[in-house]
VOPAGU-2260 file (C-alpha; in pm, 1 decimal, decimal comma):
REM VOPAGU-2260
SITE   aa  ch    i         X         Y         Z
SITE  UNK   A    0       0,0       0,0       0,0
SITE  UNK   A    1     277,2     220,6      86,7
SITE  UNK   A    2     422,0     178,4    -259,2
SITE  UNK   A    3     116,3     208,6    -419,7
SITE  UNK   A    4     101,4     538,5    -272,2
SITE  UNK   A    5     431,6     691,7    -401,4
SITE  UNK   A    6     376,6     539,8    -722,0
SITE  UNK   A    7      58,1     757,1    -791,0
SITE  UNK   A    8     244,8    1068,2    -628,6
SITE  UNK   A    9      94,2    1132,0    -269,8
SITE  UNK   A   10     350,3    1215,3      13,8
SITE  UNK   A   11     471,3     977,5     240,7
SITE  UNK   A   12     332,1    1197,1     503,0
SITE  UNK   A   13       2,9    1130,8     442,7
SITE  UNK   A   14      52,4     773,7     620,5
SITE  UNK   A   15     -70,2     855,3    1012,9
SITE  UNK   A   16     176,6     692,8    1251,4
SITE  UNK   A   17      63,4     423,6    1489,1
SITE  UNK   A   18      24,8     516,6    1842,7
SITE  UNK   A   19     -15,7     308,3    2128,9
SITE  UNK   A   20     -48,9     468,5    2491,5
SITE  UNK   A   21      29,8     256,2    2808,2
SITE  UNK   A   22    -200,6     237,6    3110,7
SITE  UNK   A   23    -120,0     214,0    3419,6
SITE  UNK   A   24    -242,4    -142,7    3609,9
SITE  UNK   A   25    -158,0    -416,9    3844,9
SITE  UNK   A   26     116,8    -578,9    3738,6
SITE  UNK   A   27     287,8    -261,5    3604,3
SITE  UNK   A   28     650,6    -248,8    3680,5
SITE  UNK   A   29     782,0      83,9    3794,3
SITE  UNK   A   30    1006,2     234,4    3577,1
SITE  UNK   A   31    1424,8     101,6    3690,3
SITE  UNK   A   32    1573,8     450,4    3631,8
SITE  UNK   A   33    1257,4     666,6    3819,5
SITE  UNK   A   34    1321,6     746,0    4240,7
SITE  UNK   A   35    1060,6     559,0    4471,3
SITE  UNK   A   36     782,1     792,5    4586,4
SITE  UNK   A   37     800,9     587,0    4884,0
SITE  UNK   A   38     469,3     687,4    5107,1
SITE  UNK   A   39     212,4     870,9    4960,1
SITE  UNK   A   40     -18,5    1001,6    5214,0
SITE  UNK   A   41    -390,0     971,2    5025,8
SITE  UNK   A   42    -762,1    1105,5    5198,7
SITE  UNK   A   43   -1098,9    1109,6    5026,4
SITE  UNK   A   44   -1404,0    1327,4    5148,2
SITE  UNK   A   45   -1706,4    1134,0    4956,8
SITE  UNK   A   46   -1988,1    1385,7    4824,2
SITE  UNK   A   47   -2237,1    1192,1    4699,8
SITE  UNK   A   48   -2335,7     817,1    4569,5
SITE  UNK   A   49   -2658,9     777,4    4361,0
SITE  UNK   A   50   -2771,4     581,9    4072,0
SITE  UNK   A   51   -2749,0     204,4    4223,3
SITE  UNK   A   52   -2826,8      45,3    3924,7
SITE  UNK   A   53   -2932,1    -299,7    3992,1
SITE  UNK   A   54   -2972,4    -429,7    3646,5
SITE  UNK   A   55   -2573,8    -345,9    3604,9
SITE  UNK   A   56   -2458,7    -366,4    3916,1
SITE  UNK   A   57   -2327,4     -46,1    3935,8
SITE  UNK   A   58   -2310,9     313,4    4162,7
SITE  UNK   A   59   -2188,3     615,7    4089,8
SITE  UNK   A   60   -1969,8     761,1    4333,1
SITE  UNK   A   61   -1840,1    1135,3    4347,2
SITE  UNK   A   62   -1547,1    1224,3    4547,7
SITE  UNK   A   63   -1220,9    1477,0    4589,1
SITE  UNK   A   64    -910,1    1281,2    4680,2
SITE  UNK   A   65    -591,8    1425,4    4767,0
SITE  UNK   A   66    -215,9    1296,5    4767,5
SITE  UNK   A   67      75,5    1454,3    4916,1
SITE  UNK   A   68     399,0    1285,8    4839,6
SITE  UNK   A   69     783,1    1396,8    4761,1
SITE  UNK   A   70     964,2    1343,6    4449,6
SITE  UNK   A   71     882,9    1494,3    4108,5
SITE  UNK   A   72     859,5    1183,3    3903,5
SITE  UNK   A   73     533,6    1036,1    4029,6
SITE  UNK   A   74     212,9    1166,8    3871,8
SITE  UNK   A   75     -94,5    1033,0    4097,1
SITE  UNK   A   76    -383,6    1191,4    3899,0
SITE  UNK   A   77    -218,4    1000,0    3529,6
SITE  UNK   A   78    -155,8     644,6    3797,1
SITE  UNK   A   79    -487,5     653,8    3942,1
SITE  UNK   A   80    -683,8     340,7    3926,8
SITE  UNK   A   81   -1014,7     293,3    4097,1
SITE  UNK   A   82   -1054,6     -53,4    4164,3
SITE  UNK   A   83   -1390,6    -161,1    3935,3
SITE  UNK   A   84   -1473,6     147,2    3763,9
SITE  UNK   A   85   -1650,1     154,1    3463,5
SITE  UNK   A   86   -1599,5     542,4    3380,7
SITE  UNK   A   87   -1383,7     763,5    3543,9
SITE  UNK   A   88   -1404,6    1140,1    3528,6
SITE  UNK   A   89   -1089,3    1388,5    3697,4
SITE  UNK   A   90   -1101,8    1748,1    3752,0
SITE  UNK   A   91    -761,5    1883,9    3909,0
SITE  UNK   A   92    -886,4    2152,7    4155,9
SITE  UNK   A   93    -564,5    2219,5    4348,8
SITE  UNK   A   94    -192,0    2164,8    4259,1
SITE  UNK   A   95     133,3    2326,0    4458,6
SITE  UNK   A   96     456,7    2245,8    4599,9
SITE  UNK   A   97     405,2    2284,1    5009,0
SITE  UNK   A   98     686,3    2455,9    5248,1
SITE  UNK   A   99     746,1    2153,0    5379,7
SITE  UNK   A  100     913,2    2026,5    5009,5
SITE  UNK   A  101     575,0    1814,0    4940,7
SITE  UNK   A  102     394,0    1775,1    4686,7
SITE  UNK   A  103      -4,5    1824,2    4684,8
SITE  UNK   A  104    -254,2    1742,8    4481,4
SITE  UNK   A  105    -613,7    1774,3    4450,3
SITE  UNK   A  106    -904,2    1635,9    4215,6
SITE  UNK   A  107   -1241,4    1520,3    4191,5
SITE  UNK   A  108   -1359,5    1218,0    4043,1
SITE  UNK   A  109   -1691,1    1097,3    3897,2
SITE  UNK   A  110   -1666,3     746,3    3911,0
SITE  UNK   A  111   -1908,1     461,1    3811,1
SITE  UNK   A  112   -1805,2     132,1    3988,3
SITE  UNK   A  113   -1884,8    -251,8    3959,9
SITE  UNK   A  114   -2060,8    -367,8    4276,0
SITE  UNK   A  115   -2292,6    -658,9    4372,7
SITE  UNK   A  116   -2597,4    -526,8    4465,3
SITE  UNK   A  117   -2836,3    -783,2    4621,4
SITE  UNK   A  118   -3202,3    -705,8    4670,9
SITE  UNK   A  119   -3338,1    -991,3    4865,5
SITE  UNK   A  120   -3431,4    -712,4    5186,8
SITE  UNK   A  121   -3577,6    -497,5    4929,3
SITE  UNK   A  122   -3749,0    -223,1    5027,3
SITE  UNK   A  123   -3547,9    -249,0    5350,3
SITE  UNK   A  124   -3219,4    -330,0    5142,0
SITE  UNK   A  125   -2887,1    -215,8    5269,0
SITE  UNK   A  126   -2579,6    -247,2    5047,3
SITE  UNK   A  127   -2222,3    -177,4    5172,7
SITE  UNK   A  128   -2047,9      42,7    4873,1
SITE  UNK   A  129   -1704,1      19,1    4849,0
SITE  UNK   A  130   -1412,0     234,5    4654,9
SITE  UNK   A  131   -1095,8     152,0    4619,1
SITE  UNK   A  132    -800,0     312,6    4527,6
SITE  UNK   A  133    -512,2      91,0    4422,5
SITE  UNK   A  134     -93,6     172,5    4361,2
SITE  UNK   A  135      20,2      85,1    3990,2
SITE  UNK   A  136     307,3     -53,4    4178,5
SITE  UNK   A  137     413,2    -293,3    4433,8
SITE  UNK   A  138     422,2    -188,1    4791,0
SITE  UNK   A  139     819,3    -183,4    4806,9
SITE  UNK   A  140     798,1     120,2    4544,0
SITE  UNK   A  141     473,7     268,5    4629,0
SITE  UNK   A  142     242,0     242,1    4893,8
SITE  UNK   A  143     -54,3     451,8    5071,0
SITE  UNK   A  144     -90,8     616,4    5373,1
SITE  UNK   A  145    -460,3     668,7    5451,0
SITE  UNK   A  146    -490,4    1083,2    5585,1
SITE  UNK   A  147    -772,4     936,5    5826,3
SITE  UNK   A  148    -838,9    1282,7    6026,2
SITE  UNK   A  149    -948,8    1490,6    5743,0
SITE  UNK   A  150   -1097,3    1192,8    5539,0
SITE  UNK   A  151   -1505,3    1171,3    5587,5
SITE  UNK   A  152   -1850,3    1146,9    5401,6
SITE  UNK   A  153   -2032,7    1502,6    5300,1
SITE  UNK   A  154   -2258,1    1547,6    5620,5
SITE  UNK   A  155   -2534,8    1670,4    5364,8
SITE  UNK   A  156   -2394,6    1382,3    5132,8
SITE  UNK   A  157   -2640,6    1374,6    4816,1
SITE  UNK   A  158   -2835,4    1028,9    4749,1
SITE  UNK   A  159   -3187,3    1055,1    4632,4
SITE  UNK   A  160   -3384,4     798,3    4813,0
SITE  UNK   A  161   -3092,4     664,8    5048,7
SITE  UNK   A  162   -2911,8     743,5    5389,9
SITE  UNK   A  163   -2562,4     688,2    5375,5
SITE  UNK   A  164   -2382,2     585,2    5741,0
SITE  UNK   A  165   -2111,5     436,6    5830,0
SITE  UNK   A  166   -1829,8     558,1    5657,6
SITE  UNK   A  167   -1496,7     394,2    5685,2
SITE  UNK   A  168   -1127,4     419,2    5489,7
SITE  UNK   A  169    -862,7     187,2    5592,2
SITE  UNK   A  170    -519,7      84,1    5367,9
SITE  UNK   A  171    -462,0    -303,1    5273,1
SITE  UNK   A  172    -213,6    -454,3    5060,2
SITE  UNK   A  173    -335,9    -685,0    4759,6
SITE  UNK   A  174    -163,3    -971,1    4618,9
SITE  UNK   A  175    -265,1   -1098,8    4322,7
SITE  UNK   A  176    -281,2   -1507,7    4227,6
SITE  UNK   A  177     -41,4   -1463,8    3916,5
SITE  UNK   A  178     269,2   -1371,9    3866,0
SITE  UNK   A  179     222,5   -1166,0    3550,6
SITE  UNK   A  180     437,0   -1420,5    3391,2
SITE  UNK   A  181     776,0   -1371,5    3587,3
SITE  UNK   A  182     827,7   -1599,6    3863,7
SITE  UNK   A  183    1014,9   -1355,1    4066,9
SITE  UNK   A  184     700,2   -1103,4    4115,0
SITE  UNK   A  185     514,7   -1396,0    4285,7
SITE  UNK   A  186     470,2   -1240,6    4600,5
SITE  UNK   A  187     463,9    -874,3    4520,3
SITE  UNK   A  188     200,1    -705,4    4684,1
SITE  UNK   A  189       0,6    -349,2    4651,8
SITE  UNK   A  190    -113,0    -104,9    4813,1
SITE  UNK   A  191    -499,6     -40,1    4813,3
SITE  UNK   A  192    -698,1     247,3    5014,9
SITE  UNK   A  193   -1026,5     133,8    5053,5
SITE  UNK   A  194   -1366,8     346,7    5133,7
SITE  UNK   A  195   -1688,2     224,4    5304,6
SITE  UNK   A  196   -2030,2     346,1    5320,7
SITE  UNK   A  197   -2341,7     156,4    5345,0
SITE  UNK   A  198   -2627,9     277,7    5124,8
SITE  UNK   A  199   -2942,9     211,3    5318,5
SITE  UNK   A  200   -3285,3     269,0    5125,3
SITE  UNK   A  201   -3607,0     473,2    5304,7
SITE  UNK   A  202   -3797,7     164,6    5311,5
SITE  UNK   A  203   -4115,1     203,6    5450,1
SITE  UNK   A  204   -4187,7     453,3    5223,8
SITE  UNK   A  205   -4096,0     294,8    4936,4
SITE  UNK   A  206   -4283,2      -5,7    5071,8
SITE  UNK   A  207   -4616,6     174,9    5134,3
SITE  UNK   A  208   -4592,4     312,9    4764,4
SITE  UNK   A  209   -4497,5     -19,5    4599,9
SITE  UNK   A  210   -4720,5    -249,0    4843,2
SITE  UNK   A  211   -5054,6     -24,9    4843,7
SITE  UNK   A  212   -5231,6    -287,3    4594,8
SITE  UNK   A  213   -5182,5    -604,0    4842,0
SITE  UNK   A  214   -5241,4    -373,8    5157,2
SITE  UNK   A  215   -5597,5    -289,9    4988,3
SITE  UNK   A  216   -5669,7    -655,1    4820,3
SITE  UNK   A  217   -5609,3    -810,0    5225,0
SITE  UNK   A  218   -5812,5    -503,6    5386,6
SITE  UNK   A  219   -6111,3    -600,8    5124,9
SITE  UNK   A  220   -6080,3    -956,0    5179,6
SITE  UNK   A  221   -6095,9    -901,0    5594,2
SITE  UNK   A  222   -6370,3    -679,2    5552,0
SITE  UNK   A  223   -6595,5    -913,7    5331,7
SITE  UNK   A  224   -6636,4   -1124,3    5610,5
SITE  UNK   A  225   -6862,2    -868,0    5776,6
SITE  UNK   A  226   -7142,6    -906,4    5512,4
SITE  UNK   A  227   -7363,3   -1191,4    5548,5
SITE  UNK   A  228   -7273,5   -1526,2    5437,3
SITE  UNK   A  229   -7623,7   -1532,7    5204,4
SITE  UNK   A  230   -7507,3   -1233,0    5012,2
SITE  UNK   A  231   -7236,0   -1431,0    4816,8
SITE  UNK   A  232   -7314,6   -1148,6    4513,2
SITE  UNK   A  233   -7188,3    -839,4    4760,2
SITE  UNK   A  234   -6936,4   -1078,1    4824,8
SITE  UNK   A  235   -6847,0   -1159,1    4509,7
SITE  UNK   A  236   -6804,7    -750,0    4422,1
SITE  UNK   A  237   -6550,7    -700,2    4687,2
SITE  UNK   A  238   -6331,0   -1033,0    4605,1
SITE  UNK   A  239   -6336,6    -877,2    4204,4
SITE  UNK   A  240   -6224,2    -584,1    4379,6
SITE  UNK   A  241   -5964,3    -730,9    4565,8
SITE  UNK   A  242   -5868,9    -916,2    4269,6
SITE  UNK   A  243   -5786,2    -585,1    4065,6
SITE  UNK   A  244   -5623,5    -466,8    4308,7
SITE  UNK   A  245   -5351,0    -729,2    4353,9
SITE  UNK   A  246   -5372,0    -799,7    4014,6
SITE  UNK   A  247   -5244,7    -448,7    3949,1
SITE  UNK   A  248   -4992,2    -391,2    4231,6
SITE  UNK   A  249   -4838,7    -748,6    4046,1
SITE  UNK   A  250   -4777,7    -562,5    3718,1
SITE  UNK   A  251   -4621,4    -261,1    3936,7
SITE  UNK   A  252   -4403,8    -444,7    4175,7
SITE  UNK   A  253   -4298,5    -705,3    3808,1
SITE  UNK   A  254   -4200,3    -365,5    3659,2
SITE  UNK   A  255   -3868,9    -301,2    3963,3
SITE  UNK   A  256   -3523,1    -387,1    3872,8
SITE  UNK   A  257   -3460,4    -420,8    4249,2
SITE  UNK   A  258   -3781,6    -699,4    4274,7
SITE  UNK   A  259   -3669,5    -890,5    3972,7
SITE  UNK   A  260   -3364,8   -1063,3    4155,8
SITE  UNK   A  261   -3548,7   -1242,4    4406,2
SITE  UNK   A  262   -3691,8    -998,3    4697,7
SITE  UNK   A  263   -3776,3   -1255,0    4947,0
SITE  UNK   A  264   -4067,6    -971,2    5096,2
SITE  UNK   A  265   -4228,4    -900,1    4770,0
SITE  UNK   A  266   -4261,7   -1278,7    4644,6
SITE  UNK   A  267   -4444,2   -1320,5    5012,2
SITE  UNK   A  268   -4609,2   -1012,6    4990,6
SITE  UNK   A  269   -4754,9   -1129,2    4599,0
SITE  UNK   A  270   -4847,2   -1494,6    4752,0
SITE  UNK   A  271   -5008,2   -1421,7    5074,6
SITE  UNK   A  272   -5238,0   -1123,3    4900,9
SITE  UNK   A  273   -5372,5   -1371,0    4645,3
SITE  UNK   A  274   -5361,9   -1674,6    4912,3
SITE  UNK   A  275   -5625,7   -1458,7    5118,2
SITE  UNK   A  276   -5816,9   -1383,6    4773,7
SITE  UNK   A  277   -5814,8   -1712,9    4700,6
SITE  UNK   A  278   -5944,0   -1826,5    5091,3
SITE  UNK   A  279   -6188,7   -1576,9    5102,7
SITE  UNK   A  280   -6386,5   -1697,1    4836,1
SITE  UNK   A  281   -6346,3   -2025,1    4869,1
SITE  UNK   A  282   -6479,9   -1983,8    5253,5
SITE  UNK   A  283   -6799,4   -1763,1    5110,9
SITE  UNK   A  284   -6902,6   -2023,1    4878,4
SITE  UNK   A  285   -6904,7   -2271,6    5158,5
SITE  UNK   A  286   -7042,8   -2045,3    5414,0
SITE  UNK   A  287   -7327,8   -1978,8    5146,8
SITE  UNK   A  288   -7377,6   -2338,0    5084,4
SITE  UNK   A  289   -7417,4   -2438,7    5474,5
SITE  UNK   A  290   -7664,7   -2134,0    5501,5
SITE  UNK   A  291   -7877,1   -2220,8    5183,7
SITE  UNK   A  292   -7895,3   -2626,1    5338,3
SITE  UNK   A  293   -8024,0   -2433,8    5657,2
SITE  UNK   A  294   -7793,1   -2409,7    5910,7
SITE  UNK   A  295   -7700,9   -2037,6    5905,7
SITE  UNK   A  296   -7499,2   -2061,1    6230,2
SITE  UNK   A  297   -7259,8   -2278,5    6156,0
SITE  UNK   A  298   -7190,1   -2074,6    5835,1
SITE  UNK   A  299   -7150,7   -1808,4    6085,9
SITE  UNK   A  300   -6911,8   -1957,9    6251,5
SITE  UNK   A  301   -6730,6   -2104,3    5996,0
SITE  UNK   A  302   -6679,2   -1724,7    5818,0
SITE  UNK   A  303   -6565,2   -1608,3    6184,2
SITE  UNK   A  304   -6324,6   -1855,4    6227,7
SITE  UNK   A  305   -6169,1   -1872,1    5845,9
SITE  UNK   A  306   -6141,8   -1438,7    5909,9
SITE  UNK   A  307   -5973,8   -1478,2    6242,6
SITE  UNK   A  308   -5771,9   -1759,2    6090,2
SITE  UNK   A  309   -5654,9   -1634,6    5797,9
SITE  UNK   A  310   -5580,1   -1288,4    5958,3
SITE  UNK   A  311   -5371,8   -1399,5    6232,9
SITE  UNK   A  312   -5154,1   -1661,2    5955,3
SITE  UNK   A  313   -5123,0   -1346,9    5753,5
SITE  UNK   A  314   -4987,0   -1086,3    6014,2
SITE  UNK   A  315   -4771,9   -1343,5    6187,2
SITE  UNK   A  316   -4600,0   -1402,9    5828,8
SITE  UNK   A  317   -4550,7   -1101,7    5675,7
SITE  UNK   A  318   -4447,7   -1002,0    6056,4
SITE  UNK   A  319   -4145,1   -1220,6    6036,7
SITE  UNK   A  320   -4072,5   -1121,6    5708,3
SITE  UNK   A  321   -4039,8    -748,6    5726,7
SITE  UNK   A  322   -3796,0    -839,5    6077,6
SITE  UNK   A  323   -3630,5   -1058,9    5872,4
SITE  UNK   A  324   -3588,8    -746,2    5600,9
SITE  UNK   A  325   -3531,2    -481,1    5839,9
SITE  UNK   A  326   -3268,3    -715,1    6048,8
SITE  UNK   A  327   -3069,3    -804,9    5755,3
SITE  UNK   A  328   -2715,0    -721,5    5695,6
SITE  UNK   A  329   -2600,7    -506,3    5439,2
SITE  UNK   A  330   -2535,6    -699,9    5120,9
């Protein structure tokens, strides 16, 4: 091609150069020739997490982290790595040499990061975020020093829809199960800061406006035991009722990413609305049958007891399931 090119008279010039760019990553080996930063003191103030997506398994997380280190070789904004991110977005808002010889460094970074997200609690879920911050280089030439005393989470931290609590950041050292194919870097280690805040959702609200069909369809069904066991017509308007009514909260709650992966409190909530549809008219056909054959009080009766029954199973189980929800650990 390239002699095709001369031969009908266009420059050589006009043949772009490969370029390839290197990014920094576990496994990287520090440049032989470039001085050790040694300790690089690192703190993050976290201003906000929002977007839990729970069909991607992702949160977006923005922060300002700072590094103060010495040396004029090392570059922590080009080395960053956030442990998991899908996107990363920097903004350097502060850079100076300090009295003291150091070097500081500020930016903030929009970051969208991999995490499991498990909805089983949902609406009560609680999910422990994490962001981590990892060295390009093995601890021996690089490693973090947490700045714990001025590192902390926004006090008016913005998360539609969640409360964000206990915040933690702690420094570990990770060692990876290869040795990026040189035997001699088997045991090299690196340094990792790692930030944690659990995400908790504002449940009962988000319960009351997701659950408001199978609170009505149960409240119908309780209250059709109050009409007479020989109107099975009235009856019969209330269960249709009832019906709709969980019928439609069904389509709503089947309509949540966050229900879709198995919410142990919305599969009960869905069974135990139509399993007291279903009892309730299955006890006023009997109860109407008994009274038509002529013994109206033992169709009494039997409507008494199935209400009392059935309302008593139904609180005691959806009691133990929201305290199982609201006592769960954060995923």
């Amino acid at each position: 091609m390239f002699a095709l090119g001369l031969a009908l008279g266009f420059p050589a010039a006009a043949i772009a150069p490969t370029v390839s760019v290197t990014v920094p990553g576990a496994g990287h080996v520090p440049p032989p020739t470039k001085t050790p930063p040694g300790e690089v003191k690192v703190g993050i103030y976290l201003y906000s997490i929002q977007d839990l997506d729970f069909a991607k398994h992702t949160f977006r997380a923005t922060f300002e982290i700072w590094w103060r280190w010495r040396g004029d070789e090392f570059d922590p904004l080009a080395a960053l790595t956030v442990v998991g991110a899908r996107t990363i977005t920097t903004a350097v808002e502060d850079r100076r040499r300090l009295a003291s010889g150091d070097n500081y460094l500020v930016a903030r970074v929009d970051a969208v990061i991999n995490e499991t997200l498990d909805t089983g609690a949902f609406p009560f879920d609680r999910h422990r975020l994490t962001i981590e911050i990892e060295s390009p280089y093995e601890d021996d030439y690089m490693r973090f020093a947490v700045d714990t005393e001025a590192s902390l989470l926004d006090p008016e931290a913005f998360s539609p829809g969640w409360r964000l609590s206990n915040f933690n950041i702690r420094e570990v050292r990770q060692r990876y199960p290869t040795t990026f194919g040189l035997k001699e870097r088997q045991n090299e280690r690196y340094s990792r800061v790692i930030v944690e805040v659990v995400a908790e959702r504002v449940g009962w609200r988000v319960a009351v406006d997701n659950f408001i069909g199978f609170i009505v369809c149960v409240l119908l069904c309780l209250l059709g035991y109050f009409i007479p066991v020989n109107l099975l017509a009235a009856r019969t308007t209330l269960l249709t009722a009832a019906t709709i009514a969980a019928v439609g909260n069904k389509y709503v709650v089947n309509t949540l990413t966050e229900t879709s992966v198995g919410a142990a409190l919305v599969n009960v909530a869905v069974i135990s609305a139509f399993a007291m549809v279903l009892i309730y008219m299955l006890a006023s056909v009997r109860c109407e049958r008994i009274a038509e054959a002529g013994d109206r009080p033992r169709a009494d009766r039997l409507n008494r007891n199935v209400q009392i029954g059935s309302a008593v199973v139904y609180v005691i189980v959806m009691s133990f399931v929201f305290w199982r929800a609201l006592s769960s650990a954060p995923s």
